[in-house]
Each structure stands twice: as structure tokens, then as C-alpha cells.
C-alpha positions, -999 to +999 in steps of 0.1 A: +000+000+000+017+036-009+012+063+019+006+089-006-028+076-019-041+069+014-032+102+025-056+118-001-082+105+023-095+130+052-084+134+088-106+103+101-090+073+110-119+049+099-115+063+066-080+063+063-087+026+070-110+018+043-085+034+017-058+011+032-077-015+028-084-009-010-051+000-020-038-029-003-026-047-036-015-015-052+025-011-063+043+017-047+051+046-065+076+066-047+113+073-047+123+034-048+098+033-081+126+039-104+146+005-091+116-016-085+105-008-123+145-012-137+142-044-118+109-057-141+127-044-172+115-008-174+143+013-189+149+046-170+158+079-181+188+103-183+203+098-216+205+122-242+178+133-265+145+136-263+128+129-227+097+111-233+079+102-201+063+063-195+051+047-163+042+009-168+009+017-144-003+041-177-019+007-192-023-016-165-060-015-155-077-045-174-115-032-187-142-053-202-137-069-237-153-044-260-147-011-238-142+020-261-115+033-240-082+018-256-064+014-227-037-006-238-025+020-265-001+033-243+023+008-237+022+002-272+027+033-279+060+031-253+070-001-278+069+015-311+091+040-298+112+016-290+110-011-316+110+015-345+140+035-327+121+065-326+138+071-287+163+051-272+155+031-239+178+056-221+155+085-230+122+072-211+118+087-177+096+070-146+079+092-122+096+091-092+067+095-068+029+101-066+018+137-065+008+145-032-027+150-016-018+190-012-012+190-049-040+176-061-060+201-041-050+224-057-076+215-082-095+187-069-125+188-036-110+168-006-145+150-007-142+138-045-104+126-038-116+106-007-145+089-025-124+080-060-091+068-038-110+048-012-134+031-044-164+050-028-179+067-062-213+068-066-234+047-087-237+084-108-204+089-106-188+057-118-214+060-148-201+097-157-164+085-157-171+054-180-149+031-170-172+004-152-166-013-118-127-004-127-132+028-113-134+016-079-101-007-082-071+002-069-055-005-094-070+024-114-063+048-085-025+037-093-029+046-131-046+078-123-021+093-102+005+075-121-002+095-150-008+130-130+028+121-120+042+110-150+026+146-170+040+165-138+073+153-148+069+157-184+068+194-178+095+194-150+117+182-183+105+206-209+112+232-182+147+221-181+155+210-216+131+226-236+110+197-250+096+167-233+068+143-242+048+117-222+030+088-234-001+089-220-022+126-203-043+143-212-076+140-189-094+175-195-130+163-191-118+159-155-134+188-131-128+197-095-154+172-081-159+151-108-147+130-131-162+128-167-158+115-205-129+088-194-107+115-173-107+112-134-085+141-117-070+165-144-033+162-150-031+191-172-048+212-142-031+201-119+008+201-131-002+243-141-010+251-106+015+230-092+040+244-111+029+281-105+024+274-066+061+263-065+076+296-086+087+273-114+064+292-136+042+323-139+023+318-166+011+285-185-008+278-219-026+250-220-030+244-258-056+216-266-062+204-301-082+174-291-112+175-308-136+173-276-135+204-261-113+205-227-145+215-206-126+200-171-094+223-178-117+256-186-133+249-155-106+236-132-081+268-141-112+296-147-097+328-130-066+309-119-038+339-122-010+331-145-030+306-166-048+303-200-069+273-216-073+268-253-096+242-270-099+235-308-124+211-312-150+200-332-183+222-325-209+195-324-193+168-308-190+157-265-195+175-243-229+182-256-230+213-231-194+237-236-177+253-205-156+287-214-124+281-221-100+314-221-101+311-260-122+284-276-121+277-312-151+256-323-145+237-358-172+226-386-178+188-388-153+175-418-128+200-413-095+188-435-060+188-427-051+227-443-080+246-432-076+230-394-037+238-397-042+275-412-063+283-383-034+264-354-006+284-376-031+318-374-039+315-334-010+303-320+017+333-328-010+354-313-012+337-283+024+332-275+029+371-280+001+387-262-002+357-232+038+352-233+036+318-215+068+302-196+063+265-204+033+252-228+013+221-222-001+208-256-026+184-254-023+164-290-057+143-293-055+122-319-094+120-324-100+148-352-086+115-376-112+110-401-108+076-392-114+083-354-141+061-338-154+095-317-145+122-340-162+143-362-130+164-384-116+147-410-075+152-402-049+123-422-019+107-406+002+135-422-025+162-411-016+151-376+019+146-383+022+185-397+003+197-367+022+181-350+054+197-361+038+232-366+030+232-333+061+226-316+083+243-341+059+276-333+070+269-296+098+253-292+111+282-320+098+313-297+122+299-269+094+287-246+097+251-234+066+225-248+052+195-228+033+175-248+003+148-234-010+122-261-047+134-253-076+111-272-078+092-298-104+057-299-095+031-332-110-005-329-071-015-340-048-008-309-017-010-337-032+017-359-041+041-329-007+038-314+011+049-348-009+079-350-004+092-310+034+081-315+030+110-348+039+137-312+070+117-304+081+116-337+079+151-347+092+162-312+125+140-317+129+157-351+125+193-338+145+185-308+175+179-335+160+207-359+160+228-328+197+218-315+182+208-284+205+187-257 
């Protein structure tokens, strides 16, 4: 059992008990994480090149046969990388601990944390999230902080070396006390206002180009100081109802590759000059694919793969460092939707040489 999780729990000891007693069979993710994982093969970071940022917890909860979410795609997005020599094991970095409960509430209500940590959602709530009876494992309680942690980090990197991508992130339908749409506790959310609370930062963009609009985000960093949400997505698709985001750019159904990339190469400029952000956090959502199973744009592989490139050329070229978060994307084939999120790594390990980064 990890101290860290049952510490999101409140003061009382009986339910400090119950959480125990959930997250009993849960791994530990704390400073020794990096060993333990070296020890089961997981390669660990602090070579040169790219960082890109993998925790084996990212797809280790087991859903029903037939469940939408592809949960699987990000370790093989991990192995691509890998197998294809996109990245080179020494490049992959393991969060080193769990983010703490005073981080998370920095976005999150103490009384959502307790119920989704000690498996005590709603019947409501579990239904909102999608996930199933999952939701109440702890084994997705691992995978949820796992991946605040490992997106946390992600940034910590770009901070320091300009660049940095993670494997998996992304969860902006998640709102203070809720979760929603797939996302549980909002790692995008939270790593701003961490970030800000500890002076590494004083102002952060969070650029989505998912194509569901980040509703959670809006929400979870509306009238935070030093922040600033942006969603292009696709105007008629979830969430049904649209939260204000500080800029939202709402997109006709069948929207192609060069009118979706004329209006990323007219906005973005803009925003980097007049908001002037320290670190970016880009939220690259496969889903407006044409071939997306939840999408309603029509974007090709090399659609995304430009985007992908104009995006972080546009940042990484202003001199502000880029974090990027694979976001969504749903494909029946888990193959096919890997390719297409590994399109971020790919273009960020060619700007990071483009770029002269080290």
C-alpha cells in the first residue's frame, strides 16, 4: 500500500482505514519506483535526446472486452518507440513518486479525492467516468495518479531541456469534483498550478487540439492567475454542453488537414505574444482523424503529423519550453491508434534535432 494515496483521504482514521484496505494490492510509487521498475525491465531515463515520459501503471487496468477506451494503447505506444528507434531506452523517464494530496487540491474537492481513492464513487459517478466497476479498483487509482505524475514530470523536463513528451495525459473532461468523458483528476490542471504554486512558472498555456473540447481544464483553471486554456475542437461533438475556455475555437464537422492547420498556424503566434507563457502544455488528441471512432473532423496521418510539427516548431522556435500529453484518440485496431499518437514523439525527436536541443 503507498502512503501517498491513502493520504488523499480526510483526517478520520476509519476512513483512512478503508483506503488502506483498497489500495492494499496497489505497487508503490515513490522514490524506490525507479529500481523496483528497472528491476521488471523498465528502462529509466537520463540519456541524451528527447525525454519522453512512460510509467508501466499508464496501461495496466484491465477493462471489459469491447470497452471503447483503448487502454492498452499506451504501452504500445511506449514499444513502437522503441522497436522503431524513434527514442532510445535511455530516453524514457519514470515518475519518481505520486503527486501529493496538497497538490491535487489544488484543483480537486478533498471529498471527491476521498471517495475516488477509497473506491467509494457513486453509482452516478462511476457511470459519468465510463470506465465500469474499474473505477473503484485500486489498481486504477495507481494509473490515475501515475499519470498525473508522469505529466508533472513531463513538464518538470521541458522546463529544463526545452522539450519533453509523455506517453499517455491528457484528462481534461476531469473537473474539480468530478470525473467525466474517461478523465478522473486533471493532470493538465493540476501540473499548471502546481507548477505556478512552486515559482517554477508564472504563466502556462494549455493548448488543446483534441477534438472534444477540454471542458474540465476551462473549468478547473477559470480565474486561476497566470494561466490560460485553449480548446480546438470539433463544435458538435461531446461534451454536448461547452464550459468557457479562455479562448475556444469551435470547428465545422469535416474539417481537413489545411484549413484546421491554417487556423493552429493563425492562433498560435497570437497567443504566444500577447499571453507570453513560460512552459506550454499541448494536449495532442489524436481524435480529429477522419478515421477516429469518436470524432467528427476529417485530419490524415500527415494532417496530424504537420500539426504536430507546426505546433512545436511555433513553440519550441519562440524559446518557450513545450510538454506535450497524447490526449484522445479511440480506433477498434490498438496498432493503428498507437502509430498515430506516436505521430507527437516523432515530430518532437525531429524538432528536438531541428531545434539543437540537448
Amino acid at each position: 500500500m503507498y502512503a501517498r494515496a491513502a493520504a488523499l483521504i480526510g483526517a478520520h482514521t476509519s476512513a483512512n482505514a478503508a483506503c488502506r484496505r483498497m489500495l492494499s494490492a496497489v505497487r508503490p510509487l515513490h522514490s524506490s519506483a525507479p529500481a523496483a521498475a528497472a528491476a521488471e525491465g523498465w528502462p529509466q531515463g537520463g540519456g541524451h535526446g528527447l525525454p519522453v515520459v512512460h510509467h508501466p501503471a499508464y496501461s495496466a487496468p484491465i477493462l471489459s472486452p469491447g470497452h471503447r477506451f483503448p487502454m492498452g494503447v499506451f504501452q504500445r505506444v511506449h514499444d513502437i518507440l522503441l522497436s522503431d528507434g524513434v527514442i532510445s531506452p535511455a530516453q524514457i523517464h519514470i515518475p519518481p513518486e505520486l503527486p501529493s494530496r496538497e497538490m491535487l487540491e489544488l484543483v480537486h474537492e478533498p471529498t471527491f479525492l476521498h471517495s475516488f481513492c477509497s473506491g467509494s464513487l457513486d453509482a452516478a459517478a462511476v457511470k459519468r467516468i465510463g470506465f465500469g466497476e474499474v473505477v473503484r479498483s485500486p489498481v486504477l487509482v495507481e494509473r490515475t495518479l501515475a499519470e498525473i505524475a508522469g505529466t508533472l514530470l513531463t513538464a518538470e523536463l521541458a522546463l529544463q531541456r526545452g522539450l519533453a513528451v509523455n506517453t499517455a495525459g491528457g484528462t481534461h473532461h476531469a473537473f474539480p469534483g468530478h470525473g467525466s468523458g474517461f478523465c478522473i483528476l486533471n493532470d493538465l490542471a493540476v501540473t499548471a498550478l502546481e507548477l505556478l504554486r512552486r515559482g517554477s512558472v508564472k504563466r502556462v498555456l494549455v493548448f488543446d487540439l483534441d477534438v472534444h473540447q477540454g471542458d474540465g481544464t476551462a473549468v478547473c483553471l477559470a480565474g486561476k492567475e497566470g494561466t490560460m486554456t485553449v480548446s480546438f475542437h470539433a463544435e458538435k461533438n461531446f461534451p454536448a454542453r461547452k464550459q468557457c475556455s479562455g479562448l475556444d475555437v469551435p470547428l465545422p464537422d469535416g474539417m481537413e488537414d489545411d484549413t484546421f492547420l491554417s487556423e493552429v498556424g493563425r492562433v498560435l503566434p497570437q497567443l504566444l505574444t500577447s499571453f507570453q507563457p513560460d512552459l506550454v502544455l499541448y494536449d495532442a488528441g489524436v481524435d480529429p482523424h477522419h478515421d477516429d471512432a469518436l470524432g467528427r473532423l476529417a485530419m490524415t496521418d500527415d494532417g496530424l503529423l504537420r500539426r504536430e510539427l507546426l505546433v512545436i516548431d511555433t513553440v519550441v522556435g519562440a524559446g518557450i519550453p513545450l510538454a506535450g500529453v497524447v490526449g484522445g484518440g479511440y480506433h477498434a485496431d490498438l496498432t493503428t491508434l498507437a502509430r498515430r499518437h506516436c505521430l507527437l514523439h516523432r515530430a518532437a525527436a525531429q524538432m528536438w534535432s531541428d531545434h539543437g536541443l540537448s
